[in-house]
Backbone and ligand atoms as CSV (ligand in chain L), in Angstrom:
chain,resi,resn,atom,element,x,y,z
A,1,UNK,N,N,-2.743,7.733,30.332
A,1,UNK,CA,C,-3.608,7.517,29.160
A,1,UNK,C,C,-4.762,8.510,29.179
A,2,UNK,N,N,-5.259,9.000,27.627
A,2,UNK,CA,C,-6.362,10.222,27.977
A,2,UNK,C,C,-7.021,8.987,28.245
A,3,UNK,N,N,-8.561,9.346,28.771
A,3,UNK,CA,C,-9.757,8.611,28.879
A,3,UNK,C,C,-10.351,8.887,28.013
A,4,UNK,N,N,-10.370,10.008,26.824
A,4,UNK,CA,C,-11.129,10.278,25.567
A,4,UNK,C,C,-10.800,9.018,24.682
A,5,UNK,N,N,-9.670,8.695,24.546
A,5,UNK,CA,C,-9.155,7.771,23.161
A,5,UNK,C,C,-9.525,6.355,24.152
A,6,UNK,N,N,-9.595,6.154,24.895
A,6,UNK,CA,C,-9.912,4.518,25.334
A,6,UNK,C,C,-10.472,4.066,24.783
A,7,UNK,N,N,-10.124,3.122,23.565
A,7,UNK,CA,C,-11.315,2.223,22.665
A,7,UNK,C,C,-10.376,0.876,22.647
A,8,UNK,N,N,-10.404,-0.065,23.523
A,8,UNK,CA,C,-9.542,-1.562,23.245
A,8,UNK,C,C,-10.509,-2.561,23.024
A,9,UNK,N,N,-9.945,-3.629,22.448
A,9,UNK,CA,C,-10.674,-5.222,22.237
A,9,UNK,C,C,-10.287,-6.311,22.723
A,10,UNK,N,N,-11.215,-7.021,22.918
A,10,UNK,CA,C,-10.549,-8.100,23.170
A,10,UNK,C,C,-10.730,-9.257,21.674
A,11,UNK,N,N,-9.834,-10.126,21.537
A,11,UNK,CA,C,-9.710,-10.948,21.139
A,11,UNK,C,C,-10.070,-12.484,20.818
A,12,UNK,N,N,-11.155,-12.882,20.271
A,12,UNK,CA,C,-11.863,-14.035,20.747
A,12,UNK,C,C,-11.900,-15.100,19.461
A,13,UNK,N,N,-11.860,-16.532,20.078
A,13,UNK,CA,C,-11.759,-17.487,19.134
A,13,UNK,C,C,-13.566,-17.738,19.440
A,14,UNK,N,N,-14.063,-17.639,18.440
A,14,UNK,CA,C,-15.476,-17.908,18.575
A,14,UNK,C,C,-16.056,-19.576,19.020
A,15,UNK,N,N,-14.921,-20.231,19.148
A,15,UNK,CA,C,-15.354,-21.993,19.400
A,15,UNK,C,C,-15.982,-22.948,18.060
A,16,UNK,N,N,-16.027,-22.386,17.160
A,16,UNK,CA,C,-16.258,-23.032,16.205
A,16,UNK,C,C,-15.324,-23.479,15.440
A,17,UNK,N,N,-16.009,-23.780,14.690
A,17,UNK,CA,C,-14.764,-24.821,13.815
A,17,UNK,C,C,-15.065,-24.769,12.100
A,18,UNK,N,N,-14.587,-24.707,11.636
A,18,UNK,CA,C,-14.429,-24.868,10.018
A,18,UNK,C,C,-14.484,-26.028,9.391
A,19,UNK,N,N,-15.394,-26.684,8.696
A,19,UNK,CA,C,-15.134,-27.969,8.162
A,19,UNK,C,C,-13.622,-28.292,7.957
A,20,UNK,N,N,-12.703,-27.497,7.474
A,20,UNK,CA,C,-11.204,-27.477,7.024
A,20,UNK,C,C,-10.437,-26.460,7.666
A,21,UNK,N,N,-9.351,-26.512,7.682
A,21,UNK,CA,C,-8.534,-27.133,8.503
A,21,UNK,C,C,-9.038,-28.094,9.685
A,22,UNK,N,N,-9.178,-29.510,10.011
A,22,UNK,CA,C,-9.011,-30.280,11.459
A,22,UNK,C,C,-8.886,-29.534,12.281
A,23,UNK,N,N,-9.519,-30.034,13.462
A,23,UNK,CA,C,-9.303,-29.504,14.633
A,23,UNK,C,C,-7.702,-29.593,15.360
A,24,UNK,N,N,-7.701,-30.545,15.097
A,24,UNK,CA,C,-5.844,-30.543,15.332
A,24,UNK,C,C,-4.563,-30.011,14.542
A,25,UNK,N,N,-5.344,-29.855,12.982
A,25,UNK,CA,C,-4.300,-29.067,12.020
A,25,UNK,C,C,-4.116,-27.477,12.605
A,26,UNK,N,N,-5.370,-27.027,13.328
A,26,UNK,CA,C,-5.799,-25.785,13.341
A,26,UNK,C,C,-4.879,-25.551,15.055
A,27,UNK,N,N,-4.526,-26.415,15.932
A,27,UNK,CA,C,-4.446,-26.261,16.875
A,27,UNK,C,C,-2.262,-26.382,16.932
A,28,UNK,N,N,-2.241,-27.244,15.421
A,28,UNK,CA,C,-0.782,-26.947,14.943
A,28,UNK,C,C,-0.379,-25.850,14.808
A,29,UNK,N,N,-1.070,-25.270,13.734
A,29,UNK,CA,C,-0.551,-23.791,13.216
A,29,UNK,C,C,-1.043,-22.759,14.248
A,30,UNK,N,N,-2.324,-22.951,15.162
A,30,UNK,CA,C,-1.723,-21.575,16.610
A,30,UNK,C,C,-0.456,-22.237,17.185
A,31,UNK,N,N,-0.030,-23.575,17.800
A,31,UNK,CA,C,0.927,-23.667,18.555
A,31,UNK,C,C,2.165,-23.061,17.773
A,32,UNK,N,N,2.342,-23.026,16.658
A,32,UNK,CA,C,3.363,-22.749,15.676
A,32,UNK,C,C,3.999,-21.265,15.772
A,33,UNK,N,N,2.267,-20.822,15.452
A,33,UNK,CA,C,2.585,-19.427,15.437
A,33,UNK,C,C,2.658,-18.413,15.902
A,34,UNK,N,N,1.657,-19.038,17.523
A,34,UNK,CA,C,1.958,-18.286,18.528
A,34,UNK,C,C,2.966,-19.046,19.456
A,35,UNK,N,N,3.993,-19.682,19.117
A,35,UNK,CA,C,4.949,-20.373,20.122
A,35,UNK,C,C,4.306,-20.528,21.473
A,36,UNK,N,N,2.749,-21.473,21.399
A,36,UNK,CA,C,2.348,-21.776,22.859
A,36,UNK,C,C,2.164,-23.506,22.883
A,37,UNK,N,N,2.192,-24.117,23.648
A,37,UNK,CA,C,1.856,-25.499,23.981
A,37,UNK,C,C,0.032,-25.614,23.388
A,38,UNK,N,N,0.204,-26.944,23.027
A,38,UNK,CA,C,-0.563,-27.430,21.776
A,38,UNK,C,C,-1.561,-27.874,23.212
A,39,UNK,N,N,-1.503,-28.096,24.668
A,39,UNK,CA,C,-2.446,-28.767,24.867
A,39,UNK,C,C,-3.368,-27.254,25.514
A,40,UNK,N,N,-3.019,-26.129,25.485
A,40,UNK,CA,C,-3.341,-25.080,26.073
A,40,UNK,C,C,-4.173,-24.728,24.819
A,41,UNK,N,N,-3.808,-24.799,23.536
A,41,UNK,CA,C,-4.846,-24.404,22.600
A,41,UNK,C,C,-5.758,-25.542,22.515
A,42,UNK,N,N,-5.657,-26.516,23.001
A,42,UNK,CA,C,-6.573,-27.597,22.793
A,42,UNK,C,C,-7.698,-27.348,23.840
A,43,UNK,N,N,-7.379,-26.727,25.069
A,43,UNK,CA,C,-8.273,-26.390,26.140
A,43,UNK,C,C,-9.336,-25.029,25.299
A,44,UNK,N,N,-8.234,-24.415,25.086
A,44,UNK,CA,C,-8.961,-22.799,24.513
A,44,UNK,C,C,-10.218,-23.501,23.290
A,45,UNK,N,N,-9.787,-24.525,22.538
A,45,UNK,CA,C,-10.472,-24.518,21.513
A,45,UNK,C,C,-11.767,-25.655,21.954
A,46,UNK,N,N,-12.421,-25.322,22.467
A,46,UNK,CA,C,-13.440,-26.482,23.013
A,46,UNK,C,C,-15.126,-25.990,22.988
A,47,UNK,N,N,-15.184,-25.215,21.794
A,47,UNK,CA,C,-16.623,-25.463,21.454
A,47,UNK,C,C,-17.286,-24.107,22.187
A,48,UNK,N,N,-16.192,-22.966,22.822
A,48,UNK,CA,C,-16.749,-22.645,23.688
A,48,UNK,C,C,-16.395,-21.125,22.982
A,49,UNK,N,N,-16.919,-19.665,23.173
A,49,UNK,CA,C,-16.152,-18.475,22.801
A,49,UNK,C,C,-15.316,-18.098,23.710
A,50,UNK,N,N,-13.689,-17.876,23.295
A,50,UNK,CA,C,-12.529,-17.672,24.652
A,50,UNK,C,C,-11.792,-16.779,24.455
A,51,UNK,N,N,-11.596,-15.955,25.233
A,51,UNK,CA,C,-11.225,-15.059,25.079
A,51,UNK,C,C,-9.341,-14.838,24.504
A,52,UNK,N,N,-8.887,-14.102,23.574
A,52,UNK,CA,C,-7.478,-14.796,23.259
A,52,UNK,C,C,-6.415,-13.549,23.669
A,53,UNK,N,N,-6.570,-12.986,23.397
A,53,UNK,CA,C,-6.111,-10.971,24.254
A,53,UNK,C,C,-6.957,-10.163,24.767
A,54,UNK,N,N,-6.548,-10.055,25.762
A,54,UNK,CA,C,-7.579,-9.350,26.322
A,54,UNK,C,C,-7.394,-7.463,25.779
A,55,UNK,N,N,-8.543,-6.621,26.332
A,55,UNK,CA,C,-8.057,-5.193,26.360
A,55,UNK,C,C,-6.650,-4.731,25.514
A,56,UNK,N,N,-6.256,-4.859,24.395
A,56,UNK,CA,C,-5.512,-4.392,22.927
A,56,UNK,C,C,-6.395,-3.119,22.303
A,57,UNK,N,N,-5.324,-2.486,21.200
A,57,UNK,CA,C,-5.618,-1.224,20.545
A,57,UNK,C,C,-6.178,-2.330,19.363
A,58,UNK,N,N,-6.629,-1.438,18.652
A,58,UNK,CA,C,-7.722,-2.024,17.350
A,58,UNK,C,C,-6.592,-2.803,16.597
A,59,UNK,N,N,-5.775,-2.235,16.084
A,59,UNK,CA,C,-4.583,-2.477,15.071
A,59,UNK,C,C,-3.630,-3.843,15.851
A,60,UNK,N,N,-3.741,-3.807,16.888
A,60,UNK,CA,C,-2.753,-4.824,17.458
A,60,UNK,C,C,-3.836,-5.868,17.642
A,61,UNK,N,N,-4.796,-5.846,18.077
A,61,UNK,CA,C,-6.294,-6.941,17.928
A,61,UNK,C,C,-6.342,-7.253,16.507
A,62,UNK,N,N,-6.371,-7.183,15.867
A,62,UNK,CA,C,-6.811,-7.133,14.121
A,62,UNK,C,C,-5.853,-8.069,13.537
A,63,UNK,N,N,-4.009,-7.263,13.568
A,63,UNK,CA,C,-3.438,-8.531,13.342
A,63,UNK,C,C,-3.430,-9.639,14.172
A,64,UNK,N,N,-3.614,-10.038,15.428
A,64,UNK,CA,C,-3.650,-11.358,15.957
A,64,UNK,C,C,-4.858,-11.970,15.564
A,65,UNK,N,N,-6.375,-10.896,15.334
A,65,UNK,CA,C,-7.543,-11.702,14.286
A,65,UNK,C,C,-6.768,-12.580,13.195
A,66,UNK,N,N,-6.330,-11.770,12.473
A,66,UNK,CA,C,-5.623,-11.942,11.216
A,66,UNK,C,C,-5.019,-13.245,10.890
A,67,UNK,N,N,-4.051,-13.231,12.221
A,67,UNK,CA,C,-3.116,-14.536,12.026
A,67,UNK,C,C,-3.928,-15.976,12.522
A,68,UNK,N,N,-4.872,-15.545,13.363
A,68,UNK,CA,C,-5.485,-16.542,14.194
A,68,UNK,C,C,-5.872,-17.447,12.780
A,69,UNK,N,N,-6.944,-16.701,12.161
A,69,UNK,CA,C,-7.672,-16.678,10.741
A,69,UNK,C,C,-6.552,-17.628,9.462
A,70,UNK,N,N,-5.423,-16.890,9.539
A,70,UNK,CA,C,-4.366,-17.868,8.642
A,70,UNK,C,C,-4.244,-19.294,9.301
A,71,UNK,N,N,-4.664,-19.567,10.348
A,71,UNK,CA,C,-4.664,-20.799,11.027
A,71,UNK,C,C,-5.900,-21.777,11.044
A,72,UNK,N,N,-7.113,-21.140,10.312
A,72,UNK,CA,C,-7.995,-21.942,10.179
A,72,UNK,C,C,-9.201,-21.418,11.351
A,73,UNK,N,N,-8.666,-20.555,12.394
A,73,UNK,CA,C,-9.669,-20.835,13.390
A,73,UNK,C,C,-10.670,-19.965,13.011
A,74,UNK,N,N,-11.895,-19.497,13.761
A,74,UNK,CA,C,-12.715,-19.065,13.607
A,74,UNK,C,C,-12.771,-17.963,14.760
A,75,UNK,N,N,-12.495,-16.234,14.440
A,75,UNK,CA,C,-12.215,-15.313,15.194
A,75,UNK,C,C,-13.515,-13.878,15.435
A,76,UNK,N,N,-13.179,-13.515,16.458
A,76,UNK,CA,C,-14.199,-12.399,15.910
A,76,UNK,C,C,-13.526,-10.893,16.937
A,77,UNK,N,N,-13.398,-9.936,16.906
A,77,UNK,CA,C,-13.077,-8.465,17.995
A,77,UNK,C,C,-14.163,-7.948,18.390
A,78,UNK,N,N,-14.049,-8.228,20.272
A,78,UNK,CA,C,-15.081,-7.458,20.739
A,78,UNK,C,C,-14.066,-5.962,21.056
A,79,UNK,N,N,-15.535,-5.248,20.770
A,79,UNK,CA,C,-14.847,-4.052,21.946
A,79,UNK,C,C,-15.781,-3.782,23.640
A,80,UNK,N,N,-14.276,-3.473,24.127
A,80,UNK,CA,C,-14.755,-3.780,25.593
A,80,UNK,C,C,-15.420,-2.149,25.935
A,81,UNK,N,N,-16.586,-2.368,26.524
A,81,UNK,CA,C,-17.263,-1.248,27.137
A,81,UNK,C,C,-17.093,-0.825,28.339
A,82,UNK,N,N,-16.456,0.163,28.401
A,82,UNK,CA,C,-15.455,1.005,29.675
A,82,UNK,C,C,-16.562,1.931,30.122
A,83,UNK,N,N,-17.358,1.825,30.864
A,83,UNK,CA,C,-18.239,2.692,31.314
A,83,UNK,C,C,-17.699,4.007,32.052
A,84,UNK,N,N,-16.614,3.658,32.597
A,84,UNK,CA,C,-15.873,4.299,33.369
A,84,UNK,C,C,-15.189,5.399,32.910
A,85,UNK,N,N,-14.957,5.037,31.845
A,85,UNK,CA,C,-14.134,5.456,30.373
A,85,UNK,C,C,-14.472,5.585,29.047
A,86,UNK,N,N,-15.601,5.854,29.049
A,86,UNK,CA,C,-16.325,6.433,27.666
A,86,UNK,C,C,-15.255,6.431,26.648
A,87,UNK,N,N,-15.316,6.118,25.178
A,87,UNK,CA,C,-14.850,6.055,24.088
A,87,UNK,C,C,-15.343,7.121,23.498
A,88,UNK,N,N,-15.458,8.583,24.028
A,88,UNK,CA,C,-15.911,9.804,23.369
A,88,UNK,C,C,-15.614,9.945,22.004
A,89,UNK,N,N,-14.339,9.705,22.004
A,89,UNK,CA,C,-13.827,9.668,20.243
A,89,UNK,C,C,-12.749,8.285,20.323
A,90,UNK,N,N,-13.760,7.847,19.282
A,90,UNK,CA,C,-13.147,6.457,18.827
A,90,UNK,C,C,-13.012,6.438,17.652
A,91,UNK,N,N,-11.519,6.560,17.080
A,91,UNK,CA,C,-11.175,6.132,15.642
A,91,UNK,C,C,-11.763,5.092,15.031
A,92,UNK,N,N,-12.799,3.819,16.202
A,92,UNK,CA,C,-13.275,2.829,14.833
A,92,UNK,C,C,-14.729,3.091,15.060
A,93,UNK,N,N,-15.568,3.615,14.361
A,93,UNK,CA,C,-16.953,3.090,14.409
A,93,UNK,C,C,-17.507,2.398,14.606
A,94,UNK,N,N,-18.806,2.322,15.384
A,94,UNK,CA,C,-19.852,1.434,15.681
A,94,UNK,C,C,-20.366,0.418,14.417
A,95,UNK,N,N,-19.794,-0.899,14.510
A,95,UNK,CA,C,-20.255,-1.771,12.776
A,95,UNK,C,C,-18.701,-2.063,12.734
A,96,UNK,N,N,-17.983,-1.186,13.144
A,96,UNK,CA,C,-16.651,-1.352,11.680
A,96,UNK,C,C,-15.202,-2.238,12.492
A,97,UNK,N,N,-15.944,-2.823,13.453
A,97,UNK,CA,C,-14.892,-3.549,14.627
A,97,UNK,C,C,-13.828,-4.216,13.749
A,98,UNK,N,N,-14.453,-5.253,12.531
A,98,UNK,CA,C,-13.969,-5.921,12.241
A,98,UNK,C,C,-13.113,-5.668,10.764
A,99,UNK,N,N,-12.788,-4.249,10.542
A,99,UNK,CA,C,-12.040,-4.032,9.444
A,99,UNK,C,C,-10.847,-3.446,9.760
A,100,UNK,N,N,-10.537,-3.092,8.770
A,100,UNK,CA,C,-8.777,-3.157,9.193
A,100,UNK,C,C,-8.536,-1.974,9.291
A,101,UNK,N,N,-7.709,-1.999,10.532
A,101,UNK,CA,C,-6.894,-0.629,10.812
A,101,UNK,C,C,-6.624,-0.060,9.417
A,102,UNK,N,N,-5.967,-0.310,8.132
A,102,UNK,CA,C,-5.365,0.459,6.828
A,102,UNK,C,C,-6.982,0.880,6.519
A,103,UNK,N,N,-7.765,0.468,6.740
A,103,UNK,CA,C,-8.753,0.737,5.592
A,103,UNK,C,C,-9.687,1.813,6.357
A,104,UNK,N,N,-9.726,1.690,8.293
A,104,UNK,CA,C,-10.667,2.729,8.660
A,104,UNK,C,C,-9.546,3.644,8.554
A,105,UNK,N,N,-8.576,3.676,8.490
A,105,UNK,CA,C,-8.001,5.306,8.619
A,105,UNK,C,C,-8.305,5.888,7.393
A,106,UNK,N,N,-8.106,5.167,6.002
A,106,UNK,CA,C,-8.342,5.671,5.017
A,106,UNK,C,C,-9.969,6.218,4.837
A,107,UNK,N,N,-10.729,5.326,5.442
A,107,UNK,CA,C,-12.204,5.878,5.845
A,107,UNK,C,C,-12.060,7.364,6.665
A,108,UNK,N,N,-11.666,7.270,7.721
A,108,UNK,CA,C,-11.697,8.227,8.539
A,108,UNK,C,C,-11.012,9.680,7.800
A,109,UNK,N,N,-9.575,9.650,7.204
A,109,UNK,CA,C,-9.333,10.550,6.724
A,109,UNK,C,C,-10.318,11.016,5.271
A,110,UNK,N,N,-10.345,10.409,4.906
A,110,UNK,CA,C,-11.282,10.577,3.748
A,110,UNK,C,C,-12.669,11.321,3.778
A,111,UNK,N,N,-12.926,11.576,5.157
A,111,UNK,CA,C,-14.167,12.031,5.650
A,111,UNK,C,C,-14.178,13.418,6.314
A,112,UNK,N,N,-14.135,14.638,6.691
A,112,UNK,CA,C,-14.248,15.113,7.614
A,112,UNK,C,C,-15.099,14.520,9.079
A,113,UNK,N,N,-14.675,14.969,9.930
A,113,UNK,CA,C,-15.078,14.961,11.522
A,113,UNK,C,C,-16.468,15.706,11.535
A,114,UNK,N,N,-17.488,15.037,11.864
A,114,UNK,CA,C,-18.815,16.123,12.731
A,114,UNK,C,C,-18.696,15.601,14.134
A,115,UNK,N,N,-19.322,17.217,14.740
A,115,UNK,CA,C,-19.843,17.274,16.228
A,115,UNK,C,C,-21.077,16.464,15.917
A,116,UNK,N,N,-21.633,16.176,16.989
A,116,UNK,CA,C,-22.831,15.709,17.389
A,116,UNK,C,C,-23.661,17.055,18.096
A,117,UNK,N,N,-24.941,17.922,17.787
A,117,UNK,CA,C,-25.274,18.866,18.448
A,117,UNK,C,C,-25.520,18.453,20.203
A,118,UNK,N,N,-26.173,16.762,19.888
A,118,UNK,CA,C,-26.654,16.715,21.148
A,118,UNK,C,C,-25.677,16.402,22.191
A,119,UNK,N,N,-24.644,15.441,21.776
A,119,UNK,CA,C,-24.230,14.852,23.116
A,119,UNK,C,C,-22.416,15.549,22.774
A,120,UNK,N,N,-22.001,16.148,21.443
A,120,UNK,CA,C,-20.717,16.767,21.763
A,120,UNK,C,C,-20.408,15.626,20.689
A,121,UNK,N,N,-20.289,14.642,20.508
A,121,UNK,CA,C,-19.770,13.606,19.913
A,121,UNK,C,C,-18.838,13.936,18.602
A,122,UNK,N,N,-17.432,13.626,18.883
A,122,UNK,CA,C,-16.787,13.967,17.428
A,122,UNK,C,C,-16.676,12.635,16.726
A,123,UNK,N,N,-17.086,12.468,15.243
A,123,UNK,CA,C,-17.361,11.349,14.818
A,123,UNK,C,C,-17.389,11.490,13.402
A,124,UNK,N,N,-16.576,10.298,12.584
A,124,UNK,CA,C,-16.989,10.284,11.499
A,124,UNK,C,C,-17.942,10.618,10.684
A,125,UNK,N,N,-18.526,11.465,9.581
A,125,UNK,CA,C,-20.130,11.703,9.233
A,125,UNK,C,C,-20.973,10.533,8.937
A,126,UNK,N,N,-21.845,10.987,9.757
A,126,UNK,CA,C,-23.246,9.446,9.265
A,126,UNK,C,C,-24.064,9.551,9.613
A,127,UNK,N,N,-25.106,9.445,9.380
A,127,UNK,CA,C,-27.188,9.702,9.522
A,127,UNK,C,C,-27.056,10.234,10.932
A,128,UNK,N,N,-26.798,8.573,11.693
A,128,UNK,CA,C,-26.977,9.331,13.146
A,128,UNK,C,C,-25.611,9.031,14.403
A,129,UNK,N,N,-26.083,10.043,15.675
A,129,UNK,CA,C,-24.051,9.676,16.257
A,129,UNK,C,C,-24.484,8.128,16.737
A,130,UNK,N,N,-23.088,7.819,16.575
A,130,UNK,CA,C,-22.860,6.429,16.989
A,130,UNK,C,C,-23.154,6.541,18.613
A,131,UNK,N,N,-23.434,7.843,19.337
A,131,UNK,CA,C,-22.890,7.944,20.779
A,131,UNK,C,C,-24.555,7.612,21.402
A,132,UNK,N,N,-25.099,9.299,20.944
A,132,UNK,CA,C,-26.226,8.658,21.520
A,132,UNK,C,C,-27.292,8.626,20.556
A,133,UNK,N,N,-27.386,8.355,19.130
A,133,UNK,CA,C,-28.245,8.197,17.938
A,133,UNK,C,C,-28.937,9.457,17.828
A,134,UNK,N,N,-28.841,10.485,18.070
A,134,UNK,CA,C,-29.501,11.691,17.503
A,134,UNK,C,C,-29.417,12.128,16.277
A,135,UNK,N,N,-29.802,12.320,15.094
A,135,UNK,CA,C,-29.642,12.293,13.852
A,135,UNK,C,C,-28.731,13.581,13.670
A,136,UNK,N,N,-27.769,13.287,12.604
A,136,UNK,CA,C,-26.453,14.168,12.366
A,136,UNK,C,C,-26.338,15.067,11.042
A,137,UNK,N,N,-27.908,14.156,10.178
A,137,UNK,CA,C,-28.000,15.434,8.894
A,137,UNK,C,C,-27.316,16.773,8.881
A,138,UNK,N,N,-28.317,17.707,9.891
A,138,UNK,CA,C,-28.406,19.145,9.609
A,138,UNK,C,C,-26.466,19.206,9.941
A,139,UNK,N,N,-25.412,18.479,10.543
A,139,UNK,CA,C,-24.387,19.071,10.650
A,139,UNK,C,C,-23.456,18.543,9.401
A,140,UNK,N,N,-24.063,17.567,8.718
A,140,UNK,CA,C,-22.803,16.954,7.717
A,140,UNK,C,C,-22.479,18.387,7.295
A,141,UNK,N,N,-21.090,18.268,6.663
A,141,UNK,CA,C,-20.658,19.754,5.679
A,141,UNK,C,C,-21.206,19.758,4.411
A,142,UNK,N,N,-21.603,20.951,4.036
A,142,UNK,CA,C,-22.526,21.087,2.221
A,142,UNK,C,C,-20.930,21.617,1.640
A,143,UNK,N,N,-20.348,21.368,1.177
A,143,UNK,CA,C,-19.284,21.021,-0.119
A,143,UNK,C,C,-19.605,22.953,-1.062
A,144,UNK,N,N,-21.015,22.725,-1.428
A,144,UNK,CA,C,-21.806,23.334,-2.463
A,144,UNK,C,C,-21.197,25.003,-2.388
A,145,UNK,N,N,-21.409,25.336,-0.691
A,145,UNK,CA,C,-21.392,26.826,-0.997
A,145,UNK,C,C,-19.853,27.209,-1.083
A,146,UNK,N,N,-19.016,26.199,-0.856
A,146,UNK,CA,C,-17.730,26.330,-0.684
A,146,UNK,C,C,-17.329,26.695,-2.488
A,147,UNK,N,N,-17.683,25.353,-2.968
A,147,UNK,CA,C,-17.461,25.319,-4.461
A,147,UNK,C,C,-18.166,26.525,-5.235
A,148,UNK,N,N,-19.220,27.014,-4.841
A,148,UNK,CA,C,-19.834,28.364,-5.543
A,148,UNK,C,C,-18.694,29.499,-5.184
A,149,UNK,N,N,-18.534,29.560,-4.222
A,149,UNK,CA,C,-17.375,30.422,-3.644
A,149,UNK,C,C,-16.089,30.297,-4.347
A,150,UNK,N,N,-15.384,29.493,-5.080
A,150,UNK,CA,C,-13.820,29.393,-5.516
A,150,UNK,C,C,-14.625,29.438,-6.952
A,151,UNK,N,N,-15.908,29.369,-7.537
A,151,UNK,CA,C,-16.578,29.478,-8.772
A,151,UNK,C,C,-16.358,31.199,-9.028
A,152,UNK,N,N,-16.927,31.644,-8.519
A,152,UNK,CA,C,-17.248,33.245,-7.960
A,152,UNK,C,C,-15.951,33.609,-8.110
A,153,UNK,N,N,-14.972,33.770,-7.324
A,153,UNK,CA,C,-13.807,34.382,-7.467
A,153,UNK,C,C,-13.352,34.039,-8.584
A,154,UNK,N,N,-13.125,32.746,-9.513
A,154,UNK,CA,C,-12.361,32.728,-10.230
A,154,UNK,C,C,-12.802,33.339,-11.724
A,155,UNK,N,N,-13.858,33.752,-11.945
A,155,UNK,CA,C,-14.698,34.027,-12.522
A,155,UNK,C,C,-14.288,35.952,-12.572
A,156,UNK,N,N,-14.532,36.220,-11.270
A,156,UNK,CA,C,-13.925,37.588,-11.034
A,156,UNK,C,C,-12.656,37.973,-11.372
A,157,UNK,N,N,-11.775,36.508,-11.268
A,157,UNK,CA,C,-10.230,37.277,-11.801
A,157,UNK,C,C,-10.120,36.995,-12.799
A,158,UNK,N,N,-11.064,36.054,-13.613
A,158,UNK,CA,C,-10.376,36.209,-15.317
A,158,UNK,C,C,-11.149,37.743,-15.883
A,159,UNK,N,N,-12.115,37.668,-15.001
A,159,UNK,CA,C,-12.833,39.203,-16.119
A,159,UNK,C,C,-11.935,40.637,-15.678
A,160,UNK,N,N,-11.177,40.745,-14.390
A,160,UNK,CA,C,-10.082,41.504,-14.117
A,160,UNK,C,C,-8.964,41.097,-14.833
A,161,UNK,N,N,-8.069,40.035,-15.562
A,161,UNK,CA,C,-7.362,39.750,-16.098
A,161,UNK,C,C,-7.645,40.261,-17.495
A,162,UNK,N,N,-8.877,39.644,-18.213
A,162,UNK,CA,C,-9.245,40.699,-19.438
A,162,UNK,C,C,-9.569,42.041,-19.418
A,163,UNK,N,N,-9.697,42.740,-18.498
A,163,UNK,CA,C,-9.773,44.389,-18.256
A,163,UNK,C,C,-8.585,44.709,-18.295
A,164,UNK,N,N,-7.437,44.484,-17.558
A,164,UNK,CA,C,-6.395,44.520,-17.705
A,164,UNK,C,C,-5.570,44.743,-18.859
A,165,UNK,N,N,-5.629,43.298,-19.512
A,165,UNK,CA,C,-4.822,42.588,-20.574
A,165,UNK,C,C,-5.505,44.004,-21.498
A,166,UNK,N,N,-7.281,43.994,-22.092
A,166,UNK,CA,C,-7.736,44.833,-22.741
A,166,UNK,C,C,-7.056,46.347,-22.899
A,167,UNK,N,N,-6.561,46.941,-21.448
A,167,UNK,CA,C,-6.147,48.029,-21.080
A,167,UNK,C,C,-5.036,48.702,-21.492
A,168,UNK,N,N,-4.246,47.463,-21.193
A,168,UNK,CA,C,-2.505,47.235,-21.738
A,168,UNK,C,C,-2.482,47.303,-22.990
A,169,UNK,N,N,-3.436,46.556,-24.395
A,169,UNK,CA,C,-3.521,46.844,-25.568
A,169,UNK,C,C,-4.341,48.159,-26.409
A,170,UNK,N,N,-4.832,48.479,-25.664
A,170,UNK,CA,C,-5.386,49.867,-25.972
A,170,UNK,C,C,-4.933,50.360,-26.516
L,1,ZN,ZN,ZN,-24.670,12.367,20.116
């Protein structure tokens, strides 16, 4: 495994409870749906935050959030802090634990990548790095001089196209 991409979660039933679904309706549909014994979710579910997968990729944490959630319970994704193993580049952002794999990729692609000047950090664009908060302004990309640039040329080849065209009718 690189040690750059290490970003896993764990999985947690927060111990609370929902006015609706029952505590026992709720402890039906995990035994159901995760094919486990009803008195093992009855232990897990006791008021307490427990851990339900440990160390998972975002996308494989998310749907078991997901399904937990179709069951009434009350879920939340930590991510585990690998000191050892820095999350240098992490496909999910700092804030964005709890959205869905379809929607940060579409975030992520949708964005170009900035460095971080200070600490190297490759990262989605945003005020400041998620790594070590140094502000990321001066590197977002300016769009502007790019677009003046394909302005400029195209500008140059229609007035060569009418010199031309002009030339040919002469
Ligand atoms: Zn940084």
């Amino acid at each position: 495994m690189n040690n750059n991409t290490y970003d896993h979660y764990n999985v947690e039933l927060t111990g609370e409870l929902n006015s609706e679904p029952s505590r026992s309706q709720i402890i039906d549909k995990i035994a159901t749906t995760f094919n486990l014994p009803k008195e093992k979710i009855s232990q897990l579910l006791n008021g307490k935050p427990q851990i339900i997968r440990k160390d998972i990729p975002h996308k494989e944490a998310y749907q078991i959030q997901q399904a937990l959630i179709q069951c009434g319970a009350q879920t939340r994704l930590v991510r585990i802090k690998v000191q050892e193993k820095p999350a240098s580049f992490s496909l999910v952002p700092e804030g964005e634990e709890q959205t869905s794999f379809q929607d940060l990729t579409q975030k992520i692609t949708e964005g170009t990548l900035v460095e971080c000047p200070q600490c190297h950090n490759i990262q989605p664009p945003s005020s400041f790095c998620v790594h070590c908060g140094s502000a990321l302004s001066d590197t977002e990309p300016s769009p502007t001089k790019h677009s003046k640039k394909i302005l400029y040329l195209g500008v140059v080849s229609v007035l060569m196209a009418m010199v031309i065209i002009a030339f040919i009718l002469w």
